[in-house]
PDB file with SEQRES, HELIX, SHEET and CRYST1 records, atoms N, CA, C and O in Angstrom:
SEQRES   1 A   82  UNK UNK UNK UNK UNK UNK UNK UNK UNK UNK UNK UNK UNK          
SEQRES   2 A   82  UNK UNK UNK UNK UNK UNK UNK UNK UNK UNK UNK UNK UNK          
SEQRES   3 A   82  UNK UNK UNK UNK UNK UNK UNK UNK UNK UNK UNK UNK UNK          
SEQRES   4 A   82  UNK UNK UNK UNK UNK UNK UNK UNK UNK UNK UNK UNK UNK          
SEQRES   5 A   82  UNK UNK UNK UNK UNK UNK UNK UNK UNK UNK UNK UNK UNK          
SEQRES   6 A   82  UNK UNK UNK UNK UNK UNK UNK UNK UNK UNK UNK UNK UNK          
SEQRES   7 A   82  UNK UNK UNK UNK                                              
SHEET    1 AA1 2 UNK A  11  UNK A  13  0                                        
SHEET    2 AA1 2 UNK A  51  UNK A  53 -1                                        
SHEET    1 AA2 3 UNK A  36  UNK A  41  0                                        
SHEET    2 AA2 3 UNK A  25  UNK A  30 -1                                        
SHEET    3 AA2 3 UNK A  67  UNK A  68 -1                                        
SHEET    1 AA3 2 UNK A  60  UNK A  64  0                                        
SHEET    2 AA3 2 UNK A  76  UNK A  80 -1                                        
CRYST1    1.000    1.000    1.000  90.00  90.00  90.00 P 1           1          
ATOM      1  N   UNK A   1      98.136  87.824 101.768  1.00  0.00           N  
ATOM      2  CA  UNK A   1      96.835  88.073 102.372  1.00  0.00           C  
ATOM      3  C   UNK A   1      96.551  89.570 102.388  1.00  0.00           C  
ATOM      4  O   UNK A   1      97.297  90.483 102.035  1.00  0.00           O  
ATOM      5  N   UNK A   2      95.256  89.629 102.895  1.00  0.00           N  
ATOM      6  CA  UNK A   2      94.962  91.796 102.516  1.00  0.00           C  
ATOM      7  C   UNK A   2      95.858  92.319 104.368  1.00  0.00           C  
ATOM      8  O   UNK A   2      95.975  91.693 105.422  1.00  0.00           O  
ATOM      9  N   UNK A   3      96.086  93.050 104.140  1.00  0.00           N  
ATOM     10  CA  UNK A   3      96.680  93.940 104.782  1.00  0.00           C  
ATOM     11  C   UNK A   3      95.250  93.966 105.997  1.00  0.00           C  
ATOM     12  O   UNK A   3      94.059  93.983 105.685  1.00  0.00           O  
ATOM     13  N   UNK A   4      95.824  93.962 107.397  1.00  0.00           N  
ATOM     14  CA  UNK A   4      95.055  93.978 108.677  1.00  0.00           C  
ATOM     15  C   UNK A   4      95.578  94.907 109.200  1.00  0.00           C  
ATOM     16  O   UNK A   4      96.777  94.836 108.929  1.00  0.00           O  
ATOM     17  N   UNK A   5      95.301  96.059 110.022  1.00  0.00           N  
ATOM     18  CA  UNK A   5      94.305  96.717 109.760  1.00  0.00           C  
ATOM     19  C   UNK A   5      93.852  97.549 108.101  1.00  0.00           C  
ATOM     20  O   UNK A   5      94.771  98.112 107.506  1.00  0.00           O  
ATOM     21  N   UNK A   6      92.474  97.558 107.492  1.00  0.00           N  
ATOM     22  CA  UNK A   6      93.083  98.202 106.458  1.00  0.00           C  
ATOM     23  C   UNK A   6      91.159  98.779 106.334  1.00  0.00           C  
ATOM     24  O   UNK A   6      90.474  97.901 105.809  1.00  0.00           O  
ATOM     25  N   UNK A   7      90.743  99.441 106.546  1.00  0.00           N  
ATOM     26  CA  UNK A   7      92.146 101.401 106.319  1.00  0.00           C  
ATOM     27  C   UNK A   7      92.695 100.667 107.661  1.00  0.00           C  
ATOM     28  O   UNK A   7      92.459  99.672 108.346  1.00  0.00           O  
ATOM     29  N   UNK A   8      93.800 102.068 107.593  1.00  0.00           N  
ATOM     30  CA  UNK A   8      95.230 102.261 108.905  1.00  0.00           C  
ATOM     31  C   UNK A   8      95.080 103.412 108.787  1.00  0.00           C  
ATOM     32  O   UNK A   8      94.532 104.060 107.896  1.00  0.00           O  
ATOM     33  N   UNK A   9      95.768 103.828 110.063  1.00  0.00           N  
ATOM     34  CA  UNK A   9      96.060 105.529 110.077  1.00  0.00           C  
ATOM     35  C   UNK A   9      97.969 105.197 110.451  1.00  0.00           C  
ATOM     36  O   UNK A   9      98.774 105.992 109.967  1.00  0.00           O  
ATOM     37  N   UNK A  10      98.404 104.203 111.166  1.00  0.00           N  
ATOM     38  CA  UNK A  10     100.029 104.296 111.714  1.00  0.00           C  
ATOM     39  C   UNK A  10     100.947 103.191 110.759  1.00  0.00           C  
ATOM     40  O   UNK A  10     101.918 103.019 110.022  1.00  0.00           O  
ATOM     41  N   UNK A  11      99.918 102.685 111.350  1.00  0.00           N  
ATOM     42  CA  UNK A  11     100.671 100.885 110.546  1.00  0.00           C  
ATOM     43  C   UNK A  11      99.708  99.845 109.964  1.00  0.00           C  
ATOM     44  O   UNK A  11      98.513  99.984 110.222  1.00  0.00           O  
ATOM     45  N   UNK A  12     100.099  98.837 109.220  1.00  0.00           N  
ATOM     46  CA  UNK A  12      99.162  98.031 108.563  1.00  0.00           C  
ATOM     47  C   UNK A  12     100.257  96.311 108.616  1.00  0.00           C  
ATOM     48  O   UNK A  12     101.442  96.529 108.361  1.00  0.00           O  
ATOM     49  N   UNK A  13     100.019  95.259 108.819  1.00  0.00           N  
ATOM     50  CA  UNK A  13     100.585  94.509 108.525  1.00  0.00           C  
ATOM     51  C   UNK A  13     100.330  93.329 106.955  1.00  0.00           C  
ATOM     52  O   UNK A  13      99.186  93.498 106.533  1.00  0.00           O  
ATOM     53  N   UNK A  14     100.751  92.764 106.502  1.00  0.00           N  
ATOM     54  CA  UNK A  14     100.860  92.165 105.086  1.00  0.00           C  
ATOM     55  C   UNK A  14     101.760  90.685 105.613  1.00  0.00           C  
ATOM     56  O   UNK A  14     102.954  90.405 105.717  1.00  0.00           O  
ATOM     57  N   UNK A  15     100.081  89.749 105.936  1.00  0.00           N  
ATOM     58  CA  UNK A  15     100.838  88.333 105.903  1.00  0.00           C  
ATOM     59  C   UNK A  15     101.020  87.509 104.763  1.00  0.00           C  
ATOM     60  O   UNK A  15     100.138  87.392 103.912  1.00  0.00           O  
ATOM     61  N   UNK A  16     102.369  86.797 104.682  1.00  0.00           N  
ATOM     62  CA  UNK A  16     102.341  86.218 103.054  1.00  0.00           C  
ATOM     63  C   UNK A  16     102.805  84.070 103.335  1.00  0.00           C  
ATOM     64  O   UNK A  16     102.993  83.340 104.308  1.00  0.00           O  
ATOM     65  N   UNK A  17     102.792  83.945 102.152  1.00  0.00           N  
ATOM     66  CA  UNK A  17     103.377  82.326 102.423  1.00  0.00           C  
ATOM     67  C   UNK A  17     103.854  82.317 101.133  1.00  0.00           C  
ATOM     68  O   UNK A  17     103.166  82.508 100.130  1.00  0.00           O  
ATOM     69  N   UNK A  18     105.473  82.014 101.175  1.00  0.00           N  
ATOM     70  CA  UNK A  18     106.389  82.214  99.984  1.00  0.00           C  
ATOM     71  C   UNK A  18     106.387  80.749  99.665  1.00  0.00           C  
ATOM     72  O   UNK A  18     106.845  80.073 100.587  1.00  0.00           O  
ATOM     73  N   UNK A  19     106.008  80.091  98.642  1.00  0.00           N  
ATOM     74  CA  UNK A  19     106.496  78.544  98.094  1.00  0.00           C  
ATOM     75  C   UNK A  19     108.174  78.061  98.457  1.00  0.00           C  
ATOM     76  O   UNK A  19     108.901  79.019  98.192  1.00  0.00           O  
ATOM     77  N   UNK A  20     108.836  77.084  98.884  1.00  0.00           N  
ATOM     78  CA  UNK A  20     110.233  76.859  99.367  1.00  0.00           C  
ATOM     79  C   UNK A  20     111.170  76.936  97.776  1.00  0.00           C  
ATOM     80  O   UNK A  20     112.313  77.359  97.603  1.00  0.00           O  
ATOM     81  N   UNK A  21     110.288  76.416  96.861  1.00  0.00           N  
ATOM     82  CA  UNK A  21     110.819  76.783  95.305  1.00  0.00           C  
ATOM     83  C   UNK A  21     111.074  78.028  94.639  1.00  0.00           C  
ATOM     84  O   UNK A  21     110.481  78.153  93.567  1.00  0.00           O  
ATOM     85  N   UNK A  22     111.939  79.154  95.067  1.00  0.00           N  
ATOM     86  CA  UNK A  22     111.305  80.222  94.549  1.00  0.00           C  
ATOM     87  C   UNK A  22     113.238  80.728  94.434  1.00  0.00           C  
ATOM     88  O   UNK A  22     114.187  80.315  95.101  1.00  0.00           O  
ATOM     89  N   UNK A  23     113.181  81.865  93.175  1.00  0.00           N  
ATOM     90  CA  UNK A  23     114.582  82.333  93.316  1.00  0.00           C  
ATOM     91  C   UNK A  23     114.149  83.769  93.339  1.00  0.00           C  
ATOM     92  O   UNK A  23     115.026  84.589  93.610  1.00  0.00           O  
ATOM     93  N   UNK A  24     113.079  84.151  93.127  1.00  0.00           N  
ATOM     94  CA  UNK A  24     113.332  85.290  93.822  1.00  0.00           C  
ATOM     95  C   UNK A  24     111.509  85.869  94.078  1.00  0.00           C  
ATOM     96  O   UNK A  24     110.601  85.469  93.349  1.00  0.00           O  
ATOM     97  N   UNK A  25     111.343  86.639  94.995  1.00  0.00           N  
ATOM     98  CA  UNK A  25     110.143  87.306  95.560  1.00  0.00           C  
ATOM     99  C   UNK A  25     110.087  88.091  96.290  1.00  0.00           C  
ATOM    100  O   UNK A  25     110.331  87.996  97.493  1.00  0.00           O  
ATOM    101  N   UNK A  26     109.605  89.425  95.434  1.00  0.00           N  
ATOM    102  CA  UNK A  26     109.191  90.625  95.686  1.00  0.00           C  
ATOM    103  C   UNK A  26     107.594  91.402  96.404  1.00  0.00           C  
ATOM    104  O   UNK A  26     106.586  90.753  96.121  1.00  0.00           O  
ATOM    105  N   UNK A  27     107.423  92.319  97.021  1.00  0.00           N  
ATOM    106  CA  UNK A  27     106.358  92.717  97.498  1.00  0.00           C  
ATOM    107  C   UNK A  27     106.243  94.050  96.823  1.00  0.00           C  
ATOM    108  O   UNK A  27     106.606  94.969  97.557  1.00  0.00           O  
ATOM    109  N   UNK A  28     105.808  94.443  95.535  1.00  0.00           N  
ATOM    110  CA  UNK A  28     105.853  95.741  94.875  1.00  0.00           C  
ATOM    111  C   UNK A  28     104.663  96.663  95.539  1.00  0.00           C  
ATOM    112  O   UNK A  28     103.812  96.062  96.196  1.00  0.00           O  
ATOM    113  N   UNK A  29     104.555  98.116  95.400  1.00  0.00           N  
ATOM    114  CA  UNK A  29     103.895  98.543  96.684  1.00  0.00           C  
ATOM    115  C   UNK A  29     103.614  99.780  95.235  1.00  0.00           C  
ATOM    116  O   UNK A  29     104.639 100.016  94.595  1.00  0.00           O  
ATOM    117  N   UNK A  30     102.233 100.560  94.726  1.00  0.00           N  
ATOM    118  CA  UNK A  30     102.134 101.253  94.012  1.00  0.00           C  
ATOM    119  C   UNK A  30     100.870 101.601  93.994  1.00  0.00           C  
ATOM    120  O   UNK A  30      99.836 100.936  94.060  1.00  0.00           O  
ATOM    121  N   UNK A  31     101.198 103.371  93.842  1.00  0.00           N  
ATOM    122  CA  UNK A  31      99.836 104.793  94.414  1.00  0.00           C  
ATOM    123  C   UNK A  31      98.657 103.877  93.359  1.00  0.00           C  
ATOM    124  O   UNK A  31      98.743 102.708  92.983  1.00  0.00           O  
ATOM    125  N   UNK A  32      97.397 105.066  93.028  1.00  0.00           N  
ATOM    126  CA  UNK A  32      96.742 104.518  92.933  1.00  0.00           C  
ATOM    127  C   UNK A  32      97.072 105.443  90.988  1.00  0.00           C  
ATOM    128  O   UNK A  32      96.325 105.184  90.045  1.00  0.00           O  
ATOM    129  N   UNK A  33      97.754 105.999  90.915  1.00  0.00           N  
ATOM    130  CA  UNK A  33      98.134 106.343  89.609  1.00  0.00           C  
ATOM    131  C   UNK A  33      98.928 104.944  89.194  1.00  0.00           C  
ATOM    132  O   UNK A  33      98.894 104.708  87.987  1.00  0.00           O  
ATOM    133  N   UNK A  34      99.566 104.079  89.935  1.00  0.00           N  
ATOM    134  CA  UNK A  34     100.205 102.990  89.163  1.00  0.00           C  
ATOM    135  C   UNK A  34     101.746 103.262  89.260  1.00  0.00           C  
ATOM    136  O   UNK A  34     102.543 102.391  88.914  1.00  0.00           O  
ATOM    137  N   UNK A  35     102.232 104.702  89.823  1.00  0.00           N  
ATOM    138  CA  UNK A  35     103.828 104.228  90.063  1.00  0.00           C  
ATOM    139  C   UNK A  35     104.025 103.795  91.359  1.00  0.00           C  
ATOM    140  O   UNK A  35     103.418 103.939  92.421  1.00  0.00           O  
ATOM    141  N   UNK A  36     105.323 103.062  90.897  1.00  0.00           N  
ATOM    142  CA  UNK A  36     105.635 102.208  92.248  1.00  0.00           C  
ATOM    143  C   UNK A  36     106.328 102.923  93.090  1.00  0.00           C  
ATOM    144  O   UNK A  36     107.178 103.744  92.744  1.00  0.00           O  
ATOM    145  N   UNK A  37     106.043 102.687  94.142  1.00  0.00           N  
ATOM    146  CA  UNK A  37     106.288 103.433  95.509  1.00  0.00           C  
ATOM    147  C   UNK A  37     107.550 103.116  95.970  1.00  0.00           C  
ATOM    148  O   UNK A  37     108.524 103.785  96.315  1.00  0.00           O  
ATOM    149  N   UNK A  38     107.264 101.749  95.882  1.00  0.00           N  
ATOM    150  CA  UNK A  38     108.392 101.017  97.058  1.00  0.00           C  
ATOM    151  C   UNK A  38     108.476  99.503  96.598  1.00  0.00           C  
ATOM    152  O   UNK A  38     107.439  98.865  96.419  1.00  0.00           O  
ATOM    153  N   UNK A  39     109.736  98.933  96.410  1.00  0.00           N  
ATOM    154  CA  UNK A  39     109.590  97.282  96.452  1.00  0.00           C  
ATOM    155  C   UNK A  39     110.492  96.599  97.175  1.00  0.00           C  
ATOM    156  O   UNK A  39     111.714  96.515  97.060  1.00  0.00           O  
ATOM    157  N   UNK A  40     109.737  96.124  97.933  1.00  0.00           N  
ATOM    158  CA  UNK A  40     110.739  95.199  99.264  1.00  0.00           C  
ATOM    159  C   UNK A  40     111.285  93.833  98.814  1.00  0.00           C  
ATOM    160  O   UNK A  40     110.331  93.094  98.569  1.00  0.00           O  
ATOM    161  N   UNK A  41     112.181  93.371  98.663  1.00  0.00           N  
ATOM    162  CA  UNK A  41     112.339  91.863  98.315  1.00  0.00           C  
ATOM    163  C   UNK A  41     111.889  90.763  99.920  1.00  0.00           C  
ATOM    164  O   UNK A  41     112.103  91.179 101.059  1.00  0.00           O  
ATOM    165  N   UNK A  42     111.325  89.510  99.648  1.00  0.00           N  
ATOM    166  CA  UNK A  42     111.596  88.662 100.142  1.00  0.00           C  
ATOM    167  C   UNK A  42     112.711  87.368 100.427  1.00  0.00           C  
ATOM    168  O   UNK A  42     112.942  86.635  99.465  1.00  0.00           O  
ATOM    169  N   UNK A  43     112.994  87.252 100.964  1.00  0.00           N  
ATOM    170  CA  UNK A  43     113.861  86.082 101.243  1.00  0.00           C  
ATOM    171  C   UNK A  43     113.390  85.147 102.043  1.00  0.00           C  
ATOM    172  O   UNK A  43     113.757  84.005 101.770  1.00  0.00           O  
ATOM    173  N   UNK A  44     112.574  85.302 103.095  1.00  0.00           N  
ATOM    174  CA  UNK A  44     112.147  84.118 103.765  1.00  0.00           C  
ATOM    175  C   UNK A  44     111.104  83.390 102.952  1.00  0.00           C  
ATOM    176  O   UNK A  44     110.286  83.950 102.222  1.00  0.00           O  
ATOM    177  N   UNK A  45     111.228  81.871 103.179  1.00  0.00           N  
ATOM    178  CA  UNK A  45     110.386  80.708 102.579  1.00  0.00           C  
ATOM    179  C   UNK A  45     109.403  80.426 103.730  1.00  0.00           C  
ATOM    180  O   UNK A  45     109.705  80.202 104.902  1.00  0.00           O  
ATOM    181  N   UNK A  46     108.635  80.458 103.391  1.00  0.00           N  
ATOM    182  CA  UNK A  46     107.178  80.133 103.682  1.00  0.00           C  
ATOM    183  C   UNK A  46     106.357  81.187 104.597  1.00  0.00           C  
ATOM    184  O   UNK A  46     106.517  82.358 104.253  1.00  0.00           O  
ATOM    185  N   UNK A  47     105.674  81.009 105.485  1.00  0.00           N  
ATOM    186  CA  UNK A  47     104.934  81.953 106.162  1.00  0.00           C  
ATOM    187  C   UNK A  47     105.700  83.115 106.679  1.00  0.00           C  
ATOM    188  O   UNK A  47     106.640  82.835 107.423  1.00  0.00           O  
ATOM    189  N   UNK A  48     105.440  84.552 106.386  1.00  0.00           N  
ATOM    190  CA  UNK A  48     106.094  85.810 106.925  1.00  0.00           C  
ATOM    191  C   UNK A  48     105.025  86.844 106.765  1.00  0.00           C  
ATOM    192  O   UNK A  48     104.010  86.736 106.077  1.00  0.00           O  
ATOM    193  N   UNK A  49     105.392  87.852 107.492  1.00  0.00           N  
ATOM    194  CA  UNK A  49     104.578  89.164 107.426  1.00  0.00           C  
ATOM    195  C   UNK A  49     105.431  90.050 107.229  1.00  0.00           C  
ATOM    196  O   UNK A  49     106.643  89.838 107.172  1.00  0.00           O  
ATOM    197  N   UNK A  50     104.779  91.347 107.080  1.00  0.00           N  
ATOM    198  CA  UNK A  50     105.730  92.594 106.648  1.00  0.00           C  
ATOM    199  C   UNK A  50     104.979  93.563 107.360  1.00  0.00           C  
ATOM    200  O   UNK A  50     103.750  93.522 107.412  1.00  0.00           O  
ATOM    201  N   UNK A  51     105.827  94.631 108.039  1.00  0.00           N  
ATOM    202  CA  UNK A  51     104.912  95.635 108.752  1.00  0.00           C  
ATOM    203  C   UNK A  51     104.976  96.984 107.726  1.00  0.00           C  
ATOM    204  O   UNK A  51     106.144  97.139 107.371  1.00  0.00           O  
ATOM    205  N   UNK A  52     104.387  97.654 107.343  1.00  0.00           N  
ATOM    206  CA  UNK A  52     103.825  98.691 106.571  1.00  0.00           C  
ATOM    207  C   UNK A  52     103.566  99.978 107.539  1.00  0.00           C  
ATOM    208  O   UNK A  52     102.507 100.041 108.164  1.00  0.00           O  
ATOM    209  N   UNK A  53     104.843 101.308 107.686  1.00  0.00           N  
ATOM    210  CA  UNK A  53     104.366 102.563 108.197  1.00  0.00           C  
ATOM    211  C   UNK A  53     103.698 103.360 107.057  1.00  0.00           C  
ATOM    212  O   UNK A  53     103.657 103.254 105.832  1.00  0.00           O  
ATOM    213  N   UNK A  54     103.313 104.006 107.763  1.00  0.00           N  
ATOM    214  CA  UNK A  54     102.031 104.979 106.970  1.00  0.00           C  
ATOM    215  C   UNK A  54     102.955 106.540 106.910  1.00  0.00           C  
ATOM    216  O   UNK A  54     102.791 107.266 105.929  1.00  0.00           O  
ATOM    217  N   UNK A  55     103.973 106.985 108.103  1.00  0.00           N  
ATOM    218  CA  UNK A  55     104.706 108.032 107.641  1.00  0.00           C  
ATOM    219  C   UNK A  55     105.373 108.429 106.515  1.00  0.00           C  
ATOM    220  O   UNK A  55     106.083 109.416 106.707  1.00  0.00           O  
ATOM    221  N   UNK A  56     105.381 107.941 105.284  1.00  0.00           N  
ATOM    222  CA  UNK A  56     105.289 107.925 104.521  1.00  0.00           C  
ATOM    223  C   UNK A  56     104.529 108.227 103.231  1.00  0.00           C  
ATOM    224  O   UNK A  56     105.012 108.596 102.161  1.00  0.00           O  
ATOM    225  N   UNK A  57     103.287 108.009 103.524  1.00  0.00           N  
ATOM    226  CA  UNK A  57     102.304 107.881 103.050  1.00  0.00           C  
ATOM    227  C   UNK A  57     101.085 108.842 102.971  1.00  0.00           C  
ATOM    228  O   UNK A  57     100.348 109.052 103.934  1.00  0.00           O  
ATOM    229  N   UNK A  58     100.949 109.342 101.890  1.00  0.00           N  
ATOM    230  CA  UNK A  58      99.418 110.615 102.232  1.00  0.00           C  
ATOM    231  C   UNK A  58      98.081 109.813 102.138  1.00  0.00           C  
ATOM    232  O   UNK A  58      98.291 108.617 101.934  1.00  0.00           O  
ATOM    233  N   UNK A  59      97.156 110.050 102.204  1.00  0.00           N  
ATOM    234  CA  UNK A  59      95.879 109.438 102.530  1.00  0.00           C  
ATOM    235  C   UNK A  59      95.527 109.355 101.199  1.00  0.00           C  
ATOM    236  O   UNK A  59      95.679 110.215 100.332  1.00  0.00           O  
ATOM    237  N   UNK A  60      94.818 107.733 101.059  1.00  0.00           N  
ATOM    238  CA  UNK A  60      94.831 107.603  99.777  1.00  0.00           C  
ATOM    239  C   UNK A  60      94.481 105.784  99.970  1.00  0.00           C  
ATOM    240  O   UNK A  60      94.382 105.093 100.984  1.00  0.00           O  
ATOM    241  N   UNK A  61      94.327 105.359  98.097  1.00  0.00           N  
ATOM    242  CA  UNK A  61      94.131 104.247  98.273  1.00  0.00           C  
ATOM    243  C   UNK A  61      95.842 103.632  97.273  1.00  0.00           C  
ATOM    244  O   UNK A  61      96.239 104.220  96.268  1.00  0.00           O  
ATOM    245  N   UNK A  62      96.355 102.752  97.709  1.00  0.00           N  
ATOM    246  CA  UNK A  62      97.514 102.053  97.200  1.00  0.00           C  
ATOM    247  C   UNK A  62      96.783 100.582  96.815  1.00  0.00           C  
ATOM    248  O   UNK A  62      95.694 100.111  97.144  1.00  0.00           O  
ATOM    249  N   UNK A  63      97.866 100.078  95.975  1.00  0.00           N  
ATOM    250  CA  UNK A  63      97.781  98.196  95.879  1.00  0.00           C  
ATOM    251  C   UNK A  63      99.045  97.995  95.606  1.00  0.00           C  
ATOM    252  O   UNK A  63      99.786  98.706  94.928  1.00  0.00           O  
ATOM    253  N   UNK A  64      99.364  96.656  96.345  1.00  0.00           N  
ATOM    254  CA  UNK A  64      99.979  96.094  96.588  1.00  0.00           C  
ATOM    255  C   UNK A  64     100.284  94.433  95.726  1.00  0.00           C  
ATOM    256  O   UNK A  64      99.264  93.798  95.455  1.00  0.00           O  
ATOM    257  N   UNK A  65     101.461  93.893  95.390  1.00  0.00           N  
ATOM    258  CA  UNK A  65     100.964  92.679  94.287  1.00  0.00           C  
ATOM    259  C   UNK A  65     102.582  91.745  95.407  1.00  0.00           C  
ATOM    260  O   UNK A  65     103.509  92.170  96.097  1.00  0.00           O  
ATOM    261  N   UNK A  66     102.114  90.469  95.007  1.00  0.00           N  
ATOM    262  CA  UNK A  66     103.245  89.514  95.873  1.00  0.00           C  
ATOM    263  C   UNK A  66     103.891  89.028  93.960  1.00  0.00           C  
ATOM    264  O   UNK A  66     103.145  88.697  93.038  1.00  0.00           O  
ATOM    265  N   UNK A  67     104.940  89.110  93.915  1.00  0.00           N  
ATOM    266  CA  UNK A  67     105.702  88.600  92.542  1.00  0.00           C  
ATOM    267  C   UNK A  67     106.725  87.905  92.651  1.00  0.00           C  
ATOM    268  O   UNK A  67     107.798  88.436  92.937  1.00  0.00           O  
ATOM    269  N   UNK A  68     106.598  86.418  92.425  1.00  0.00           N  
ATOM    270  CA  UNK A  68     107.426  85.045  92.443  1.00  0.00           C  
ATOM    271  C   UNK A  68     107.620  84.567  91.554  1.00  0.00           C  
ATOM    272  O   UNK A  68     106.832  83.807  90.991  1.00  0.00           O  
ATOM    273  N   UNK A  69     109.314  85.029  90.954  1.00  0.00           N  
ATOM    274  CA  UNK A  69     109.851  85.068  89.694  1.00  0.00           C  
ATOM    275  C   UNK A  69     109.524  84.734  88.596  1.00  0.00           C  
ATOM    276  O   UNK A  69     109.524  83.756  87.848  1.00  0.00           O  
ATOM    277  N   UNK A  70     108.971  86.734  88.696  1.00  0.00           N  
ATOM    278  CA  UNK A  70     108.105  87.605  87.809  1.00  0.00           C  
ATOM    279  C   UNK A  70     106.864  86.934  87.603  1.00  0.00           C  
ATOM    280  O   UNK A  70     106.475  86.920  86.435  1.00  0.00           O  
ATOM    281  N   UNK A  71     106.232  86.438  88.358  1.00  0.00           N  
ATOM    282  CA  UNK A  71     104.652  86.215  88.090  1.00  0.00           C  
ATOM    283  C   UNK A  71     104.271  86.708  89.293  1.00  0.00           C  
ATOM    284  O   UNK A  71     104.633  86.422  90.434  1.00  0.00           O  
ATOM    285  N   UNK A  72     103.031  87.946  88.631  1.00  0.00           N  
ATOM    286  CA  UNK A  72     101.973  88.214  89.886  1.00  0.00           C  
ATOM    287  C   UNK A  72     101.350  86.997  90.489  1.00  0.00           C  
ATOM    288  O   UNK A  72     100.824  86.190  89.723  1.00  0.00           O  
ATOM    289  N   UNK A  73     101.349  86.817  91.534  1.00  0.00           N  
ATOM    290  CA  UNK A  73     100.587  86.044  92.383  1.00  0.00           C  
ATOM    291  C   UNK A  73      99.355  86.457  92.591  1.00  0.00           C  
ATOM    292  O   UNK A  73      98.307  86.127  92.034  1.00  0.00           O  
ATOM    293  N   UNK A  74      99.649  87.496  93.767  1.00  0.00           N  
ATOM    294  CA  UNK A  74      98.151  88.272  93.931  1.00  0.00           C  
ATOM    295  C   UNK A  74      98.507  89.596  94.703  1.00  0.00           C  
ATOM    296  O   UNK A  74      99.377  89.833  95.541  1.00  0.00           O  
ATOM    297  N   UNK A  75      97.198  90.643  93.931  1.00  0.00           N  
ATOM    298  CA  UNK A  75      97.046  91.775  94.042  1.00  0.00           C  
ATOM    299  C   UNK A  75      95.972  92.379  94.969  1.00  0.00           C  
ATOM    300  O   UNK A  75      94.774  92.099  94.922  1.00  0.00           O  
ATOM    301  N   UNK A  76      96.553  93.235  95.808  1.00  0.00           N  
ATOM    302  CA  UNK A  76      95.469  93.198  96.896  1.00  0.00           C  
ATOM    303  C   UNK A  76      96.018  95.484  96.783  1.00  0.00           C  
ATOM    304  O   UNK A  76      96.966  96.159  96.381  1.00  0.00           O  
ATOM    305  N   UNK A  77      94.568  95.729  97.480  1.00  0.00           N  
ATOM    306  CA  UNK A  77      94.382  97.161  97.787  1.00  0.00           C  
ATOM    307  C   UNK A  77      94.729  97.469  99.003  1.00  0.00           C  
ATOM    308  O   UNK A  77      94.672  96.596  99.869  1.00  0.00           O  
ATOM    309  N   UNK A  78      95.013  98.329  99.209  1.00  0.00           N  
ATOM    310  CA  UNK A  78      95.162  99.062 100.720  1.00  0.00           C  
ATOM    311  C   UNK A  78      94.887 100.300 100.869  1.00  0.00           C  
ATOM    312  O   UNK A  78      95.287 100.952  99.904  1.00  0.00           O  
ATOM    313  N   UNK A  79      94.233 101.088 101.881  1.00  0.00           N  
ATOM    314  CA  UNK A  79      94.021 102.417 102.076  1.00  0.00           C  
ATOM    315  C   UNK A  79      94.290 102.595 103.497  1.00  0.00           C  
ATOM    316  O   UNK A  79      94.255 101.872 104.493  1.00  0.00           O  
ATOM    317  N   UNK A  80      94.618 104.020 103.198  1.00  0.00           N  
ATOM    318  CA  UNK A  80      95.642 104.893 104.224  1.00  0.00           C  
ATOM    319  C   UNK A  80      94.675 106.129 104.726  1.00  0.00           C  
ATOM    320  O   UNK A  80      94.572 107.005 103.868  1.00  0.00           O  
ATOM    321  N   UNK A  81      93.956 106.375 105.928  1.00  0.00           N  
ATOM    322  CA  UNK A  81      93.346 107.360 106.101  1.00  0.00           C  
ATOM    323  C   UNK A  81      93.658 107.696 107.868  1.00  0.00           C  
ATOM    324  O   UNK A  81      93.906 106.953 108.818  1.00  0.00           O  
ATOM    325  N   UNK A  82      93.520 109.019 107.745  1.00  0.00           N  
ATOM    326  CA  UNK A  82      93.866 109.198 109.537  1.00  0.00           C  
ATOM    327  C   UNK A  82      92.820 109.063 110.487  1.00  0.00           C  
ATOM    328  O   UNK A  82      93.058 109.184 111.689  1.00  0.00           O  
TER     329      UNK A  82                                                      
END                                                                             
C-alpha cells in the first residue's frame, strides 16, 4: 500500500499483504536517480507493515517496489520533506 503519512518529515509507515506461497520477499527502497538505498527482506506471510525513519534521508522524492520471487508486484513513490 502507499506509505501513510506521505510527504513525512520523521517517519512514514508501508502496509503490505505477503501471499502464504512465497520463498522469498523483499521491500527495495531507491532515490529518485534509481540507486537503491536500502532493501529490507520480508518474512512474515500475510498482512504486515514496516516503519520507515527519515534520519536517514535528505528531502526528496524516493520509490519504493514490494518483490515476490523476483517479480515486482507494485511500485509506489514516497516523499520526504521537513
Amino acid at each position: 500500500d502507499q506509505n501513510v503519512p506521505n510527504p513525512f518529515a520523521e517517519s512514514t509507515v508501508i502496509n503490505f499483504n505477503i501471499p502464504t506461497d512465497f520463498t522469498k520477499a523483499q521491500i527495495i527502497f531507491n532515490a529518485a536517480d534509481g540507486k537503491v538505498i536500502k532493501v529490507v527482506d520480508v518474512t512474515e506471510k500475510g498482512e504486515g507493515h514496516l516503519n520507515v525513519f527519515a534520519n536517514d534521508l535528505s528531502n526528496g522524492m524516493y520509490s519504493y517496489s514490494l518483490i515476490i520471487d523476483g517479480k515486482v508486484v507494485a511500485t509506489k513513490k514516497m516523499v520526504k520533506q521537513n
